[in-house]
Biopython code that builds the backbone (N, CA, C, O; Angstrom):
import numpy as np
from Bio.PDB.StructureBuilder import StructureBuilder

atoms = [
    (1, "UNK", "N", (-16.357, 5.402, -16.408)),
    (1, "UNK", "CA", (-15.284, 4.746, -15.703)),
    (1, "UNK", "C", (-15.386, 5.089, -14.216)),
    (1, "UNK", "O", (-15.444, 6.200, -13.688)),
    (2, "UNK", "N", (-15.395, 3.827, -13.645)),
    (2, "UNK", "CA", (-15.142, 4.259, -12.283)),
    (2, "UNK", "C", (-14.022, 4.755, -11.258)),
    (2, "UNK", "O", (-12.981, 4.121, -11.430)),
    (3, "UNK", "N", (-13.929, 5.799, -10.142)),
    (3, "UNK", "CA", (-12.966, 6.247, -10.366)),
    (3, "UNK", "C", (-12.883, 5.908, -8.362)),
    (3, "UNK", "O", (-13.657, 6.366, -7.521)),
    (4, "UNK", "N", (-11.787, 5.065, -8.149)),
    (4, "UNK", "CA", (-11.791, 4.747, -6.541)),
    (4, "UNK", "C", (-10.577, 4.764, -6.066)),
    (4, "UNK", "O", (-9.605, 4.551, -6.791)),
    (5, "UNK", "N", (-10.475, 5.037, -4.694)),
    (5, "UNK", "CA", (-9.264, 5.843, -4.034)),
    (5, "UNK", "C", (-9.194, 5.099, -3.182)),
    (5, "UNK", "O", (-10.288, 4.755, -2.736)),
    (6, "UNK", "N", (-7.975, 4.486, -2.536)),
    (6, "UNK", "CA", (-7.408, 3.450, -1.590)),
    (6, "UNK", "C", (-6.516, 4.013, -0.896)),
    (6, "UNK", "O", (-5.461, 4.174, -1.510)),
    (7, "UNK", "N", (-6.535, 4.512, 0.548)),
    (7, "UNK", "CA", (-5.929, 4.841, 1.188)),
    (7, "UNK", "C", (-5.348, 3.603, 2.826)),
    (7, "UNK", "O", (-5.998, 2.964, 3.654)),
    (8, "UNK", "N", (-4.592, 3.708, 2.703)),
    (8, "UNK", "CA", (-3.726, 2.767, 3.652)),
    (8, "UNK", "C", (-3.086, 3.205, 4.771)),
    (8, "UNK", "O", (-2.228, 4.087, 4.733)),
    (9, "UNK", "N", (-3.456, 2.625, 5.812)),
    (9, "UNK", "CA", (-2.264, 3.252, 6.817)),
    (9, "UNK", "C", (-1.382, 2.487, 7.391)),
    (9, "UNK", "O", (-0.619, 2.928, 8.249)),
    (10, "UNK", "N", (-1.374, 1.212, 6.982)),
    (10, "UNK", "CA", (-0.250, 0.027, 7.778)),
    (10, "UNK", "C", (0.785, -0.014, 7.117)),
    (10, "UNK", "O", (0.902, 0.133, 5.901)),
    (11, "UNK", "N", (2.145, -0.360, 8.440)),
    (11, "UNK", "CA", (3.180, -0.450, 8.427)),
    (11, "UNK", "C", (3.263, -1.662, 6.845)),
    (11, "UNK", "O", (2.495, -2.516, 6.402)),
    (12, "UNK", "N", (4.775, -1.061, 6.367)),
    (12, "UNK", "CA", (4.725, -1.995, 5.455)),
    (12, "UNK", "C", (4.709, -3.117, 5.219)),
    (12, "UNK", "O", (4.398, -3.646, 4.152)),
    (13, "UNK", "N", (5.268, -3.940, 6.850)),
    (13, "UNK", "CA", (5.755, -5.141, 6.760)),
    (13, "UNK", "C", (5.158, -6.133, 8.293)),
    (13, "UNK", "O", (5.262, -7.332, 8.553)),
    (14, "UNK", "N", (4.458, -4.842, 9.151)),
    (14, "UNK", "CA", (3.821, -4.402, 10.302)),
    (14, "UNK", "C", (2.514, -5.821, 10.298)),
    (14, "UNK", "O", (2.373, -6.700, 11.148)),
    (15, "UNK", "N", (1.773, -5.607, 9.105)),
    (15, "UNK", "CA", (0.546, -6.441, 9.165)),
    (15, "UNK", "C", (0.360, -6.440, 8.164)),
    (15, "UNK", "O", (0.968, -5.606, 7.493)),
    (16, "UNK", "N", (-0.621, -7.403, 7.462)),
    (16, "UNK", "CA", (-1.004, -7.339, 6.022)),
    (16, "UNK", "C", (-1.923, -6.412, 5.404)),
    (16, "UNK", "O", (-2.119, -6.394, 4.189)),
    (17, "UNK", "N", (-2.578, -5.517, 6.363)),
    (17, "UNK", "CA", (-3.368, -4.291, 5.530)),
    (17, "UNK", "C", (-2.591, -3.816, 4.410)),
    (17, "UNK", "O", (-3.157, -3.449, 3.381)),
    (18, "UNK", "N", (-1.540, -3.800, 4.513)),
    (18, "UNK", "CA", (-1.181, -2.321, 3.519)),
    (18, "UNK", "C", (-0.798, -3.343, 2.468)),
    (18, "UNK", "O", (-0.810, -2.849, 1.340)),
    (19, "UNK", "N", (-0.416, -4.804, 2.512)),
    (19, "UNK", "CA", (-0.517, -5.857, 1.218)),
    (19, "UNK", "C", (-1.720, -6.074, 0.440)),
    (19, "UNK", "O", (-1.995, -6.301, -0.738)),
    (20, "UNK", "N", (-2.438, -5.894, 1.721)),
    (20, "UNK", "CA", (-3.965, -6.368, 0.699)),
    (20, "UNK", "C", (-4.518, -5.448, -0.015)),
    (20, "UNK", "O", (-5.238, -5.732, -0.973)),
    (21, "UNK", "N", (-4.190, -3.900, 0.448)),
    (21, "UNK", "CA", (-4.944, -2.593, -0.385)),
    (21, "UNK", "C", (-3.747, -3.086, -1.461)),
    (21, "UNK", "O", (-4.229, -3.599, -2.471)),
    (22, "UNK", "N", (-2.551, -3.038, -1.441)),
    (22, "UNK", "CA", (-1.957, -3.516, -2.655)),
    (22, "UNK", "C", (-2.835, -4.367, -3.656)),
    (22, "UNK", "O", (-3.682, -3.993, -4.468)),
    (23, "UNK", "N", (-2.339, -5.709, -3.323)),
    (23, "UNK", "CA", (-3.305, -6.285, -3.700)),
    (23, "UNK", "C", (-4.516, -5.903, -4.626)),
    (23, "UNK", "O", (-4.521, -5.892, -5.857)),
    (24, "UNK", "N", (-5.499, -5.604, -3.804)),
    (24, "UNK", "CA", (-6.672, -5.218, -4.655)),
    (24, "UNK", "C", (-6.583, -4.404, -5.469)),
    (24, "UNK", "O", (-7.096, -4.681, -6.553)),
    (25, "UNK", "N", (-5.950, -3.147, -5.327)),
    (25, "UNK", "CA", (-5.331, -2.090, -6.255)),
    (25, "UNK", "C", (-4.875, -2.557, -7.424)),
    (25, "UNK", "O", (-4.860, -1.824, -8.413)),
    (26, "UNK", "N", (-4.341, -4.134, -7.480)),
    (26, "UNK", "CA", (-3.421, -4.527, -8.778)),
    (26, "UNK", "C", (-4.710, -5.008, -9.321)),
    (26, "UNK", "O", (-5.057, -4.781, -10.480)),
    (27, "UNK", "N", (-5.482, -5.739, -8.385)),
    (27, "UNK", "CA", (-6.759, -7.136, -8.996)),
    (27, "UNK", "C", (-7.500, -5.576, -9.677)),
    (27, "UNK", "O", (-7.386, -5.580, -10.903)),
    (28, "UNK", "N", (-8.197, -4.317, -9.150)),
    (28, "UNK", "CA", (-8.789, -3.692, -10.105)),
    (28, "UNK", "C", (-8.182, -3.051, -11.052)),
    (28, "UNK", "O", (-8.815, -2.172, -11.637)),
    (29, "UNK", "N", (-7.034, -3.288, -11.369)),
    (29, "UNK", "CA", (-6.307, -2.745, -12.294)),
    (29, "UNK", "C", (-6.599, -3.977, -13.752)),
    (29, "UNK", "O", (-6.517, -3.834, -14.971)),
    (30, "UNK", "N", (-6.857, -4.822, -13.117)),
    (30, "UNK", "CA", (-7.170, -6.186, -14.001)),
    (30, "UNK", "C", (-8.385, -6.056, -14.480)),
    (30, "UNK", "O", (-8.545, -6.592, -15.576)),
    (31, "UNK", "N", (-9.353, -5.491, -13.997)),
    (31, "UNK", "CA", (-11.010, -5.733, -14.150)),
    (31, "UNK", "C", (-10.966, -4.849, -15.812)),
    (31, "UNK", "O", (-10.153, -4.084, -16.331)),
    (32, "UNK", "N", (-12.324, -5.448, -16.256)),
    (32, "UNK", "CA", (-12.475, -4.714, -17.952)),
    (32, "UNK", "C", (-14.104, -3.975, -17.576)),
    (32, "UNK", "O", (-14.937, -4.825, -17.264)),
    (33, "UNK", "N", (-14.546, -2.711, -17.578)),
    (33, "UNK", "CA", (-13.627, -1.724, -17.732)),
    (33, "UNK", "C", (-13.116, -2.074, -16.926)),
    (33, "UNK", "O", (-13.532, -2.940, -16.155)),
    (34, "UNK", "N", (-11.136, -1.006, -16.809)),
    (34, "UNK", "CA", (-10.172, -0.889, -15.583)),
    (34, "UNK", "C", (-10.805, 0.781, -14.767)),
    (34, "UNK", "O", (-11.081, 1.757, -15.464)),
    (35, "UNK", "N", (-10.885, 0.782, -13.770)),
    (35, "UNK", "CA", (-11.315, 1.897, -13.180)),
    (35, "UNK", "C", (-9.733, 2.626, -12.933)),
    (35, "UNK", "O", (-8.550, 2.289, -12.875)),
    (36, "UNK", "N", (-10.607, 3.875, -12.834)),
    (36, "UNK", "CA", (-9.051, 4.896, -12.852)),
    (36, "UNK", "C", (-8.737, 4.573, -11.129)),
    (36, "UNK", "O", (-9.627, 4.897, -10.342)),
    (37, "UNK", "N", (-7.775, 4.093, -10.719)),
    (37, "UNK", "CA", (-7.164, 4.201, -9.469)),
    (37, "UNK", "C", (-6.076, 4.759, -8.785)),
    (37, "UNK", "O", (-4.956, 4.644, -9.283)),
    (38, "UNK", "N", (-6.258, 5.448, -7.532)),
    (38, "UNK", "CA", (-5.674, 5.928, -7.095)),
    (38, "UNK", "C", (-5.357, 5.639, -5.658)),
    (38, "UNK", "O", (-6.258, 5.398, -4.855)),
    (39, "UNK", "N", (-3.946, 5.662, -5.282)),
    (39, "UNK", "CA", (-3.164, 5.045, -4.051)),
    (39, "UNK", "C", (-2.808, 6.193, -2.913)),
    (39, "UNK", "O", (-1.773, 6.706, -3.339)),
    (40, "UNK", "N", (-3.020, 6.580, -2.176)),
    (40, "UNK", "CA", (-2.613, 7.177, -1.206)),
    (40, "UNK", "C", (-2.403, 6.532, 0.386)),
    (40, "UNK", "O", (-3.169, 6.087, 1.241)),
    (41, "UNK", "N", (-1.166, 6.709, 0.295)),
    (41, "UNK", "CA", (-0.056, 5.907, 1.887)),
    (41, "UNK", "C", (0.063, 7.152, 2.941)),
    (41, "UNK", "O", (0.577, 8.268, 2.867)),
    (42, "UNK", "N", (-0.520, 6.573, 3.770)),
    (42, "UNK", "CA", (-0.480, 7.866, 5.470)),
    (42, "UNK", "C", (-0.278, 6.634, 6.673)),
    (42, "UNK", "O", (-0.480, 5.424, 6.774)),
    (43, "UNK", "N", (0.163, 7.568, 7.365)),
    (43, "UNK", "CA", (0.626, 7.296, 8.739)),
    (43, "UNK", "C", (2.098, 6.277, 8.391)),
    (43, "UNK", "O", (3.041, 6.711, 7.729)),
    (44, "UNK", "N", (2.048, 4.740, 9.037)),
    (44, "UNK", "CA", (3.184, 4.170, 8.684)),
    (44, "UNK", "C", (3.606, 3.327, 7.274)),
    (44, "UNK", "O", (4.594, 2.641, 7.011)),
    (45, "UNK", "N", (2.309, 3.723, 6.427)),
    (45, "UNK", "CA", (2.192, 2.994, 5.256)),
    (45, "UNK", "C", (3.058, 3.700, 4.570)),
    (45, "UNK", "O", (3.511, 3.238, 3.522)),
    (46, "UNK", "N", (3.542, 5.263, 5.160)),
    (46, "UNK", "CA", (4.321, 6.109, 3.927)),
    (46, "UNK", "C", (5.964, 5.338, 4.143)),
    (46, "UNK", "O", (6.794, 5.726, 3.321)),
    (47, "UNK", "N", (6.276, 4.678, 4.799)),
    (47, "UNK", "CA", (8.007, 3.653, 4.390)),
    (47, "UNK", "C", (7.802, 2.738, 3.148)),
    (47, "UNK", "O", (8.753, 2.166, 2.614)),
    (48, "UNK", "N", (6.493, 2.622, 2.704)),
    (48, "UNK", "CA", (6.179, 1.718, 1.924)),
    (48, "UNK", "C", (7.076, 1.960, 0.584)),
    (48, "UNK", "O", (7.737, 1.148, -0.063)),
    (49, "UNK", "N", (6.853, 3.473, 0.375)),
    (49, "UNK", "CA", (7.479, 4.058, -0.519)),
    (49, "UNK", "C", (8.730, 4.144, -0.756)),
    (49, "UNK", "O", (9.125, 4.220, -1.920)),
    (50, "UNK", "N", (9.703, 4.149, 0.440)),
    (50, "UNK", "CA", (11.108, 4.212, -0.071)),
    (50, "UNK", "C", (11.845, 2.894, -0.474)),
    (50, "UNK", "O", (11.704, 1.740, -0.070)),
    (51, "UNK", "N", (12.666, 3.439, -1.390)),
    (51, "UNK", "CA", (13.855, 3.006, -2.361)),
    (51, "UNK", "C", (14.239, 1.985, -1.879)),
    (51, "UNK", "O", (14.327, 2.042, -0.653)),
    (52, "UNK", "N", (14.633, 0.633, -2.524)),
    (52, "UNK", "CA", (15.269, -0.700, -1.735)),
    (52, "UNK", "C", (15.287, -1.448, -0.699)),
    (52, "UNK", "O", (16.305, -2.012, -0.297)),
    (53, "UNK", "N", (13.960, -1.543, -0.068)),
    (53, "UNK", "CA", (13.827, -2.506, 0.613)),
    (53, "UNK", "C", (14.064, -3.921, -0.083)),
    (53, "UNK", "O", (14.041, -4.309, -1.251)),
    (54, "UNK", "N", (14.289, -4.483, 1.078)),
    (54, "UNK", "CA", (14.468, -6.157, 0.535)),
    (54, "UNK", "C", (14.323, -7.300, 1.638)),
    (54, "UNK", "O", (15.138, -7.873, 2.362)),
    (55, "UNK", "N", (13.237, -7.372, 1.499)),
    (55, "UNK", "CA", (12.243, -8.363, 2.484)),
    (55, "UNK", "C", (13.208, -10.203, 2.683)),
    (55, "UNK", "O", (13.422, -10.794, 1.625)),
    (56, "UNK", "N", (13.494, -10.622, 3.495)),
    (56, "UNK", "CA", (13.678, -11.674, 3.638)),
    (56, "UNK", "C", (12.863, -12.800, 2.874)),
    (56, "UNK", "O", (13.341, -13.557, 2.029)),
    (57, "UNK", "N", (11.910, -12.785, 3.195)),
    (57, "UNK", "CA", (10.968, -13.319, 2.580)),
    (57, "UNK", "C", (9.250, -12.892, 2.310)),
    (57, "UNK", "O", (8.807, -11.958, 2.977)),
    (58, "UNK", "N", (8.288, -13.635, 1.282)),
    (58, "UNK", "CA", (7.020, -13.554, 1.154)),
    (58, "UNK", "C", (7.286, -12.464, 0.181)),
    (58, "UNK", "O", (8.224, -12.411, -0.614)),
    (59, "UNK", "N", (6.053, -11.351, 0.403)),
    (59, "UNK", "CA", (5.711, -10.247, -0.741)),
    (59, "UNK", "C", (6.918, -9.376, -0.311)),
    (59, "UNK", "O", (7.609, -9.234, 0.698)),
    (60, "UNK", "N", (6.813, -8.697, -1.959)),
    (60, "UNK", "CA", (8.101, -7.562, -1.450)),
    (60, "UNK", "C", (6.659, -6.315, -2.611)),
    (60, "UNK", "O", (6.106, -6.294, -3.710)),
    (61, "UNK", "N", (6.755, -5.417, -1.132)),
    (61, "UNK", "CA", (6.153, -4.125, -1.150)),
    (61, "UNK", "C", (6.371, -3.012, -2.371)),
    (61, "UNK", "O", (5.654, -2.218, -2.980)),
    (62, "UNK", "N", (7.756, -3.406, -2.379)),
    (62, "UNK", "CA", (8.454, -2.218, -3.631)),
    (62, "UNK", "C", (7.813, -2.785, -5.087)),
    (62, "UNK", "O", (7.428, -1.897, -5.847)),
    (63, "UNK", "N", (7.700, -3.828, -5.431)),
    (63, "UNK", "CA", (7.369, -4.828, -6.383)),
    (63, "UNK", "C", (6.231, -4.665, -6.653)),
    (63, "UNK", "O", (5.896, -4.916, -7.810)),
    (64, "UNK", "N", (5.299, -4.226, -5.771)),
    (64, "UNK", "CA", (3.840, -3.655, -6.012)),
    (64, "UNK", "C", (3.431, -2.923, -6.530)),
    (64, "UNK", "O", (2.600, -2.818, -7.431)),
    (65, "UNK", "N", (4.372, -1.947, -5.628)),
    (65, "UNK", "CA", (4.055, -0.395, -5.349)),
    (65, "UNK", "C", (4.658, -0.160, -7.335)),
    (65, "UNK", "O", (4.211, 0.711, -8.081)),
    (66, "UNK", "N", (5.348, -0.846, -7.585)),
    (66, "UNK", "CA", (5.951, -0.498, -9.396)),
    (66, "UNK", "C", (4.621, -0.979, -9.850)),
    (66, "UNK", "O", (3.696, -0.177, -9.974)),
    (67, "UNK", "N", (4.461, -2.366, -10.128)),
    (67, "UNK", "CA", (3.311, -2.839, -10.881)),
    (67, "UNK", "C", (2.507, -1.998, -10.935)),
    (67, "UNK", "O", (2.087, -1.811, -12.077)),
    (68, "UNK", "N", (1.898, -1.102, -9.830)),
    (68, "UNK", "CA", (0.984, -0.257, -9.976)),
    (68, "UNK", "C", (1.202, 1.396, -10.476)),
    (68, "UNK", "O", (0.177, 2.075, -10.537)),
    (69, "UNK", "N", (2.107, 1.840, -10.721)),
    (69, "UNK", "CA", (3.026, 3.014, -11.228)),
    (69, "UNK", "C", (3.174, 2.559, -12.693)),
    (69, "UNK", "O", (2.849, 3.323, -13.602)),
    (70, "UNK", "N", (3.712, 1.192, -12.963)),
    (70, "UNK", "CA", (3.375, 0.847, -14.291)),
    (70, "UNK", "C", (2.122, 0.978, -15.112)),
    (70, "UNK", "O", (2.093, 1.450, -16.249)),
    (71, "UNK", "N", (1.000, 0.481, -14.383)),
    (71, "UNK", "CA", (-0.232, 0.313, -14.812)),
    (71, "UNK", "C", (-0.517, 1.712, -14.523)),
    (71, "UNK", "O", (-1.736, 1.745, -14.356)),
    (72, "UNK", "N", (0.102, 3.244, -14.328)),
    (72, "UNK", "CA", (-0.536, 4.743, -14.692)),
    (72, "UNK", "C", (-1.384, 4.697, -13.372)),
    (72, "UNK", "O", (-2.402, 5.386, -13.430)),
    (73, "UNK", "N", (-1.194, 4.088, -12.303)),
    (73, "UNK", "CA", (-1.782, 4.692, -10.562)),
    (73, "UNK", "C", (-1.160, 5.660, -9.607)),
    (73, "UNK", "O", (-0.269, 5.392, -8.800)),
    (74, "UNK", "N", (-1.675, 6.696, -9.775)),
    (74, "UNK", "CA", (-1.367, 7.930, -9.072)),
    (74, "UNK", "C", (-0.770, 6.847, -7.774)),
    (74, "UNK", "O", (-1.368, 5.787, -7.592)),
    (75, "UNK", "N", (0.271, 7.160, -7.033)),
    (75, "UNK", "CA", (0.652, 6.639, -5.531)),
    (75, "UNK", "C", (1.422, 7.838, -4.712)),
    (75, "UNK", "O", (2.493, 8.384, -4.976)),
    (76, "UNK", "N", (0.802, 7.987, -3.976)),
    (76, "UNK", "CA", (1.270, 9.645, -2.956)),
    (76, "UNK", "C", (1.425, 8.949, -2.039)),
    (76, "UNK", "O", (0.881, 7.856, -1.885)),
    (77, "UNK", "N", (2.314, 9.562, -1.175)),
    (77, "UNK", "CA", (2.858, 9.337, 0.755)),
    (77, "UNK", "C", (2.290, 10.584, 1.434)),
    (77, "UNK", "O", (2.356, 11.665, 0.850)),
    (78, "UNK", "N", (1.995, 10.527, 2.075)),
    (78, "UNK", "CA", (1.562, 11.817, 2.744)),
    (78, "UNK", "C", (2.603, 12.590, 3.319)),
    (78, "UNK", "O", (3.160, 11.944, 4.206)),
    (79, "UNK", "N", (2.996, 13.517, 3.189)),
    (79, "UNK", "CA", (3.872, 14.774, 3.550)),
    (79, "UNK", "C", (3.785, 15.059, 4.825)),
    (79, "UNK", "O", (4.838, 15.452, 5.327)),
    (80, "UNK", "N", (2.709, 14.977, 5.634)),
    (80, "UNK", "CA", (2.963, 15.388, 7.109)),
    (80, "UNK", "C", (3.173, 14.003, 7.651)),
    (80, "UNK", "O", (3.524, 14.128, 8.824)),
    (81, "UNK", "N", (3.106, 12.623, 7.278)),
    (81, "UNK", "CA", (3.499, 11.681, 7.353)),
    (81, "UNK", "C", (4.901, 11.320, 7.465)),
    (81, "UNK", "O", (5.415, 10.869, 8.489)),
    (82, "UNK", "N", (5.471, 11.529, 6.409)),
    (82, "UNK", "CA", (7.048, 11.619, 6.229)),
    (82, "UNK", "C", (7.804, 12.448, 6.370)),
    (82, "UNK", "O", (8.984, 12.170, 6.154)),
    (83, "UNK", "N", (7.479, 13.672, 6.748)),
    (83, "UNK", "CA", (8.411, 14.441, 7.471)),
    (83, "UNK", "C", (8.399, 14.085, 8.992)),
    (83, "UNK", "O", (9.473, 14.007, 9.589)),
    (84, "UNK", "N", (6.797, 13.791, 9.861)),
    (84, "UNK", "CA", (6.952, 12.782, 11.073)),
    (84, "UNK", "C", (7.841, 11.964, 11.277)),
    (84, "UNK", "O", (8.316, 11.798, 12.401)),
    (85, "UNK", "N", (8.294, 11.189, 10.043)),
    (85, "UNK", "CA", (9.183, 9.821, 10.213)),
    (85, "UNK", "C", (11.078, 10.167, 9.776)),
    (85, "UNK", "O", (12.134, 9.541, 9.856)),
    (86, "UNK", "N", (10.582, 11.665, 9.261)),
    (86, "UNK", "CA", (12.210, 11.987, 8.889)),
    (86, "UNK", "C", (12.441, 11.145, 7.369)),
    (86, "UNK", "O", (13.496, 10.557, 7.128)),
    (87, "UNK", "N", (11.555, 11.180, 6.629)),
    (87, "UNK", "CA", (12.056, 10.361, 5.088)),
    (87, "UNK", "C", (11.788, 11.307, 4.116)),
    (87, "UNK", "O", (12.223, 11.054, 2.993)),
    (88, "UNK", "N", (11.265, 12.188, 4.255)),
    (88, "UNK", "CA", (10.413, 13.061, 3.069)),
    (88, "UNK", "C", (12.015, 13.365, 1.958)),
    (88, "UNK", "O", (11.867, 13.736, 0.794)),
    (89, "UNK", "N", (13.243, 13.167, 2.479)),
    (89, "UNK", "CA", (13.966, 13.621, 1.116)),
    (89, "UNK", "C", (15.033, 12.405, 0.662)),
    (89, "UNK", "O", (16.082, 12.590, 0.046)),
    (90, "UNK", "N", (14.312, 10.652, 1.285)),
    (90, "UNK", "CA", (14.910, 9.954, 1.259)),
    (90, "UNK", "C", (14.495, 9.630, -0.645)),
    (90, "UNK", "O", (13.588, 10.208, -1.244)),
    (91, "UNK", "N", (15.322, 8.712, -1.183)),
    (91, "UNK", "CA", (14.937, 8.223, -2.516)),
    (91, "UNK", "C", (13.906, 6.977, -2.670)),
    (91, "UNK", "O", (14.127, 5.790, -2.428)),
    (92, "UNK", "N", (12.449, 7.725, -3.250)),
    (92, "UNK", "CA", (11.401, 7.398, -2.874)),
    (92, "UNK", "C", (11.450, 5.930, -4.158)),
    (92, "UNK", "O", (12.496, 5.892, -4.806)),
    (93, "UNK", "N", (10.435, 4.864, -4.472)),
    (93, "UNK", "CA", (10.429, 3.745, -5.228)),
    (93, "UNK", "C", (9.716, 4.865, -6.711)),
    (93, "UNK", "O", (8.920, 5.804, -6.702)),
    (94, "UNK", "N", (10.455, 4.198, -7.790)),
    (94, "UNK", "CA", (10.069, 4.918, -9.352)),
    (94, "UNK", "C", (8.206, 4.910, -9.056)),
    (94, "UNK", "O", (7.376, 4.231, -8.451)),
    (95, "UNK", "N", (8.269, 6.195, -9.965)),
    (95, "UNK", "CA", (6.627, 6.709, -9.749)),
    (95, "UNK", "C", (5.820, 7.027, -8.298)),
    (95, "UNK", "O", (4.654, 7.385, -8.128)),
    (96, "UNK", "N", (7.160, 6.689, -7.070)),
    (96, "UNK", "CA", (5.708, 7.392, -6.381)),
    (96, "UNK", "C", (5.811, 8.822, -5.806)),
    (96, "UNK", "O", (6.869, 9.239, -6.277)),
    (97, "UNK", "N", (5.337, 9.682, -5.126)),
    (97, "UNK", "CA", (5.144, 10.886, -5.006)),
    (97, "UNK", "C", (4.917, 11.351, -3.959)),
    (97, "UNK", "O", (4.061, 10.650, -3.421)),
    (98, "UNK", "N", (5.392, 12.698, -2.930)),
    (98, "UNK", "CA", (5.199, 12.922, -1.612)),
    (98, "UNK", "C", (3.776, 13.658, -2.249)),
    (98, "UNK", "O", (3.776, 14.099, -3.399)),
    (99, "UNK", "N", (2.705, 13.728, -1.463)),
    (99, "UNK", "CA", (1.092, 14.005, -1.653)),
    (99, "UNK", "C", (1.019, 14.816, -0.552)),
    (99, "UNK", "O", (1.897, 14.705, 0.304)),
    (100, "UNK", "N", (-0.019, 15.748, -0.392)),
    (100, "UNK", "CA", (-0.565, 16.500, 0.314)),
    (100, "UNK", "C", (-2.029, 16.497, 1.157)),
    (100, "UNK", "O", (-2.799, 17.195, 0.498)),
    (101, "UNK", "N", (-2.492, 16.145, 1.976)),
    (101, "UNK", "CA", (-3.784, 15.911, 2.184)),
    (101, "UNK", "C", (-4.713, 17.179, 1.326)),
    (101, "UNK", "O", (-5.932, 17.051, 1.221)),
    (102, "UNK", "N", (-4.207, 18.023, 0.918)),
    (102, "UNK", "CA", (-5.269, 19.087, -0.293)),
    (102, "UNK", "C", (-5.809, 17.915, -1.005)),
    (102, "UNK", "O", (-6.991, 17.571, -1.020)),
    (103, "UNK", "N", (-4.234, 16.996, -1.941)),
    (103, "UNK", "CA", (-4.737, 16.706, -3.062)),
    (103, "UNK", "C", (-5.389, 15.282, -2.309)),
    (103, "UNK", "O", (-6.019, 14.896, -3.293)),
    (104, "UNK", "N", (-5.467, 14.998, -2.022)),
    (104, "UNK", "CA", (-6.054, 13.291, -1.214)),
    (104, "UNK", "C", (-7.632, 13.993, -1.525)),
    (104, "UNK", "O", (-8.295, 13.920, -2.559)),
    (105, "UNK", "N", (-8.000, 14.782, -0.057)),
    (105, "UNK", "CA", (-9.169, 16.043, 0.033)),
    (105, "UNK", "C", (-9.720, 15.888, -1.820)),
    (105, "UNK", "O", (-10.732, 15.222, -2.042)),
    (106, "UNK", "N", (-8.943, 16.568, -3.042)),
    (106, "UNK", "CA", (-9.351, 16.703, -4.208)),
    (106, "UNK", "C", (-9.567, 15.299, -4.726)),
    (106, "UNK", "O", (-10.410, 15.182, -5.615)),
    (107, "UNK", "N", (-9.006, 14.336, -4.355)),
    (107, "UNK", "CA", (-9.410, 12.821, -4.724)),
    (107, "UNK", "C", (-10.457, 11.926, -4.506)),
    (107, "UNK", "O", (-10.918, 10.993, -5.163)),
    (108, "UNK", "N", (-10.842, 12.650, -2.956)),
    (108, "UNK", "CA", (-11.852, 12.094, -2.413)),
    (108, "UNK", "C", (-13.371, 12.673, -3.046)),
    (108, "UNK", "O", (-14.271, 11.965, -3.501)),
    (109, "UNK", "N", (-13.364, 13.626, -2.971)),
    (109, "UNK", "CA", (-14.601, 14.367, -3.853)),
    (109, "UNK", "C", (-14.555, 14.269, -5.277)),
    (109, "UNK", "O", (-15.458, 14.819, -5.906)),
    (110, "UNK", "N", (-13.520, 13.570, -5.984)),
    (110, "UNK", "CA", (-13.856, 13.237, -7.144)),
    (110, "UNK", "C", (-14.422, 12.244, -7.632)),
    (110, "UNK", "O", (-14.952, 12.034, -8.724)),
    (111, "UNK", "N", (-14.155, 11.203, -6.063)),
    (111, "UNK", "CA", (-14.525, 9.717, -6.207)),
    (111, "UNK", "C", (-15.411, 9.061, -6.644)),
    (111, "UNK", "O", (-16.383, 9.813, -6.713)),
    (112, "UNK", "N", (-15.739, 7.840, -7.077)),
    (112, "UNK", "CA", (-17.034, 7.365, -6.787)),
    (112, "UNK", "C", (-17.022, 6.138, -5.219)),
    (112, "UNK", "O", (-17.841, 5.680, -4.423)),
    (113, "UNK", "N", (-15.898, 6.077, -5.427)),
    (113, "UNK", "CA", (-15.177, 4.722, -3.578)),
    (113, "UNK", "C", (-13.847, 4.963, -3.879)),
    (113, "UNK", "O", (-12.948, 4.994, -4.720)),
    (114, "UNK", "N", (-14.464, 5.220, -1.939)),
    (114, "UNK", "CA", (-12.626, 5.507, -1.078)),
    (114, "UNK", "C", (-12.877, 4.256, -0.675)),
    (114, "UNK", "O", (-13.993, 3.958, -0.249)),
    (115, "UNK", "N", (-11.915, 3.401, -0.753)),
    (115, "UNK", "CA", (-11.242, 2.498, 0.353)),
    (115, "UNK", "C", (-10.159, 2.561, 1.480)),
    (115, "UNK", "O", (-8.987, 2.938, 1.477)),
    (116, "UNK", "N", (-10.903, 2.100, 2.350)),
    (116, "UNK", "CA", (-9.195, 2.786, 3.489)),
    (116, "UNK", "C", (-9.103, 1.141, 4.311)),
    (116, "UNK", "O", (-9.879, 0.231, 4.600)),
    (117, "UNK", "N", (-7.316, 1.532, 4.476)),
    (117, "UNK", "CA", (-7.169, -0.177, 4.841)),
    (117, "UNK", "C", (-6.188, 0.087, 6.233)),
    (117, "UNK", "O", (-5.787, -0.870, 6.896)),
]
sb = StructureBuilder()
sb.init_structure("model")
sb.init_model(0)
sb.init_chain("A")
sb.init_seg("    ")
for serial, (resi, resn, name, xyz) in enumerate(atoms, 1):
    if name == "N":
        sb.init_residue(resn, " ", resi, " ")
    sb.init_atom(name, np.array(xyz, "f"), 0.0, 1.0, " ", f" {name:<3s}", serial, name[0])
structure = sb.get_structure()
């Protein structure tokens, strides 16, 4: 099984990077085999994570970020990220997780592909 790590740094709503690592994250969640995947959000991608947003219109971020928590995808915010932004003890979206660059660091050397968006 292949095992690939997607790291993001765009604003949630900022530009479409941080939709499209979505995105693809869900499409290889689809592929047969499914490769084990893993999500990690730094810099402004870590708002991605909190609780109730509600987009006017197009994609809604939170809606993703589940689909992929459903489908068993590790999803971390980075910790020196969100304490930068003042959110680290806001109520984060079900399944995701404040992360540490250690464990990112332990993700990356386990890899077989990092993606960064």
């Amino acid at each position: 099984m292949q095992k690939i790590v997607i790291i993001a740094n765009g604003a949630a709503y900022g530009s479409e990077s941080l939709f499209n690592s979505l995105r693809l994250g869900i499409a290889l969640c689809e592929q047969e085999p499914q490769p084990e995947v893993k999500l990690f959000l730094m810099s402004d991608a870590v708002t991605a994570g909190l609780r109730g947003q509600k987009p006017a219109e197009g994609y809604n971020i939170q809606q993703m970020l589940e689909i992929l928590t459903a489908q068993n995808v590790p999803v971390k915010l980075c910790k020196t990220c969100t304490d930068g932004r003042g959110i680290t003890a806001l109520p984060l979206v079900d399944g995701v997780e404040i992360g540490t660059l250690m464990e990112l660091a332990a993700w990356t050397l386990s890899a077989d592909k990092v993606l960064t968006f």
